[in-house]
C-alpha positions as CSV (number, residue, x, y, z in Angstrom):
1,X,30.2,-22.5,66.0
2,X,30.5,-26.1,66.5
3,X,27.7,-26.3,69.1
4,X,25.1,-23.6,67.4
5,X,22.9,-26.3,66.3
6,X,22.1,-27.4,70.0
7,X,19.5,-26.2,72.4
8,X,20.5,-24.8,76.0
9,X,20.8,-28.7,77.7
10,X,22.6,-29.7,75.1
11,X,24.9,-27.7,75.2
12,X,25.6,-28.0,78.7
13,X,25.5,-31.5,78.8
14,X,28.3,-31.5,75.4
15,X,30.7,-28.7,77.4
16,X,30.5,-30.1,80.7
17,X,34.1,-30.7,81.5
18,X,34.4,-31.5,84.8
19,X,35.2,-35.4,84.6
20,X,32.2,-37.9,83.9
21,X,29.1,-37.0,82.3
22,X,26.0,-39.6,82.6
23,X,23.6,-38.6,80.1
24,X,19.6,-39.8,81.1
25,X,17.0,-39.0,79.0
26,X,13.7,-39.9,77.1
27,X,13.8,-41.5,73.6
28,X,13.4,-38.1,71.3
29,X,15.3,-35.9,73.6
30,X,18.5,-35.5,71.6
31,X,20.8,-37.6,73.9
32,X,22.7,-39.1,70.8
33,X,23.3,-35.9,69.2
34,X,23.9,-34.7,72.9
35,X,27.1,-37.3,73.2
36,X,28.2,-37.0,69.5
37,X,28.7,-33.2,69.9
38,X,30.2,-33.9,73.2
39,X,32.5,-35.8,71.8
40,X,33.5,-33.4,69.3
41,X,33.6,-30.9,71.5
42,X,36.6,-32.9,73.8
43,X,38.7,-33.3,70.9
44,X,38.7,-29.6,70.0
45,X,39.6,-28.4,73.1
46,X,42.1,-31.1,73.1
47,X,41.5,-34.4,74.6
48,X,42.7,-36.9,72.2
49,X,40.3,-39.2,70.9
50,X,41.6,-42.6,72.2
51,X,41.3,-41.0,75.5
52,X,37.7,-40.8,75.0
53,X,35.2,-43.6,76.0
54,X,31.0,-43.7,75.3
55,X,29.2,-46.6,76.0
56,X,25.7,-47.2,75.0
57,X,23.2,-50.1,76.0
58,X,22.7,-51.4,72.6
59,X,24.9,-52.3,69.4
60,X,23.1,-50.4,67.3
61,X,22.7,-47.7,69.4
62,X,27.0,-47.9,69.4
63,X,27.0,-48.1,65.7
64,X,25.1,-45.7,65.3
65,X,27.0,-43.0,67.9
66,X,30.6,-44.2,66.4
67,X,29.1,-43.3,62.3
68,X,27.9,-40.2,63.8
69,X,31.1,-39.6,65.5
70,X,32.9,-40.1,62.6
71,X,30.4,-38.1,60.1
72,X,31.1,-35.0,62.3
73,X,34.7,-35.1,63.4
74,X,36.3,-37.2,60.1
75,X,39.0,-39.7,60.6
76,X,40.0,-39.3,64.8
77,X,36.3,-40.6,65.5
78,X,37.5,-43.7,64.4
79,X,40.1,-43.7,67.1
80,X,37.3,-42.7,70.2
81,X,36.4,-45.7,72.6
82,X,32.7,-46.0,71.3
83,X,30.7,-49.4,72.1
84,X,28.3,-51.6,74.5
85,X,29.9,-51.9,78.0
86,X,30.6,-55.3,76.9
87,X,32.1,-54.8,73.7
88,X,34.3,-52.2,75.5
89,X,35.4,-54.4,78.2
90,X,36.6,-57.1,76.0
91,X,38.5,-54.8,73.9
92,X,40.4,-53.5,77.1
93,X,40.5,-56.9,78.4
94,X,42.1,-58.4,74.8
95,X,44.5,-55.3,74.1
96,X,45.9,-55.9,77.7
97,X,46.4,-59.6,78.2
98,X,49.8,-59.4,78.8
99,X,49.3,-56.9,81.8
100,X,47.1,-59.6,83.4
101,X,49.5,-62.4,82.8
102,X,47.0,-64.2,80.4
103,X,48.4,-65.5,76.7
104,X,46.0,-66.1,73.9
105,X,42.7,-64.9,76.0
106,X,39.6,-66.2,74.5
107,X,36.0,-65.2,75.1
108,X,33.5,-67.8,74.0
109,X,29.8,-67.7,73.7
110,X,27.1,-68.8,76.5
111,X,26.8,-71.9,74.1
112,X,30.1,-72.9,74.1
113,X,30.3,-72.7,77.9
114,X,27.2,-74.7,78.3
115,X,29.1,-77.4,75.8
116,X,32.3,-77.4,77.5
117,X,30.2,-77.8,81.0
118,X,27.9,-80.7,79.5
119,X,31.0,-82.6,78.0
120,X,33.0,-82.6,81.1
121,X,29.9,-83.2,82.7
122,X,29.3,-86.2,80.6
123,X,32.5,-87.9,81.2
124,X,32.1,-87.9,85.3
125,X,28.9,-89.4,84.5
126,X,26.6,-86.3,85.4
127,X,23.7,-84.5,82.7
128,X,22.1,-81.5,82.5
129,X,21.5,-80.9,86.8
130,X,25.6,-80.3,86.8
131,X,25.5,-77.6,84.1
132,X,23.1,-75.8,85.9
133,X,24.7,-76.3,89.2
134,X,28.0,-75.5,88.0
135,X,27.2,-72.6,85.9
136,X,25.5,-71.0,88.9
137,X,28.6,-72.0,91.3
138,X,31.1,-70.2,88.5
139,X,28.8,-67.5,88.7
140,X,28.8,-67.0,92.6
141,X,32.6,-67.6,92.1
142,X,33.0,-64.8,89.6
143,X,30.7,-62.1,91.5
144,X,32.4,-62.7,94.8
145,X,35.9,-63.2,93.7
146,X,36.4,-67.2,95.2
147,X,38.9,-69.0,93.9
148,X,39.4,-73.1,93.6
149,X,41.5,-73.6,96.6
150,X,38.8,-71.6,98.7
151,X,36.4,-74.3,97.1
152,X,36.4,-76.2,100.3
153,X,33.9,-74.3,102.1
154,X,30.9,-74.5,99.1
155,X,28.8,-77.3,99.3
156,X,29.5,-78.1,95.7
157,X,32.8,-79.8,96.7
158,X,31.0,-82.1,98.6
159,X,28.7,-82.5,95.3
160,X,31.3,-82.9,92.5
161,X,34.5,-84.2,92.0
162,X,37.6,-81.3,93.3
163,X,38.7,-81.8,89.6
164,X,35.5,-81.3,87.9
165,X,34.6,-78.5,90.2
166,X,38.0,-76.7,89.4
């Protein structure tokens, strides 16, 4: 009954239950309605809500899904994992800081980087070439999983004080 309303994809894309389910479609095609009723399908056949994770591209798209969610299933759609990949990564991230051996995480804005960069910056003496620099170093850093004593064998060492740099 709870899936009467859908056409033949889907339905198949909202009972599919054998693990992950990536959804691509055009704009019109019922995608959102596709994932809300999949989503309501999970929890009555059992899966519990927390348990449940859709990500969308957008926040409105993510607002949108988790109110729908919600509308359909009541109160337990509050409790499903609904969000932008990066508003669900920093939830998981911030409810398990203590897993990672981090106290008091904080994620701050692009702008706030770039102000923290420019006033250390600033106080070696460097202006805006170091934020660039070291905002792409960080970067390379961060996508290739280098850490500051491996710092030695980048050319930015050679470029930047070890204490700026780190």
């Amino acid at each position: 009954q709870l899936l009467s309303g859908l056409d033949e994809h889907q339905r198949y894309a909202a009972t599919r239950m054998d693990g992950k389910y990536l959804l691509l479609a055009g704009s019109g095609s019922g995608k959102s309605r596709s994932i809300v009723y999949r989503v309501a399908y999970l929890i009555e056949v059992g899966v519990k809500p927390w348990e449940i994770v859709s990500i969308s591209f957008t926040n409105k798209a993510s607002v949108e899904l988790s109110e729908r969610i919600i509308d359909l299933v009541g109160e337990e759609g509050h409790e499903v994992n609904t969000g932008t990949f990066h508003s669900l990564c920093t939830r998981i991230l911030m409810r398990n800081q203590s897993a990672l051996n981090i106290e008091n995480m904080t994620i701050i804005s692009e702008t706030e980087v770039d102000g923290i960069i420019r006033d250390i910056g600033s106080s070696y003496g460097y202006m805006k070439d170091a934020l660039v620099d070291i905002k792409h170093f960080i970067d390379y850093c961060g996508t290739n999983g280098i850490y500051p004593e491996d710092y030695d064998e980048y050319e930015i060492r050679n470029k930047y004080p070890a204490d700026y740099v780190n």
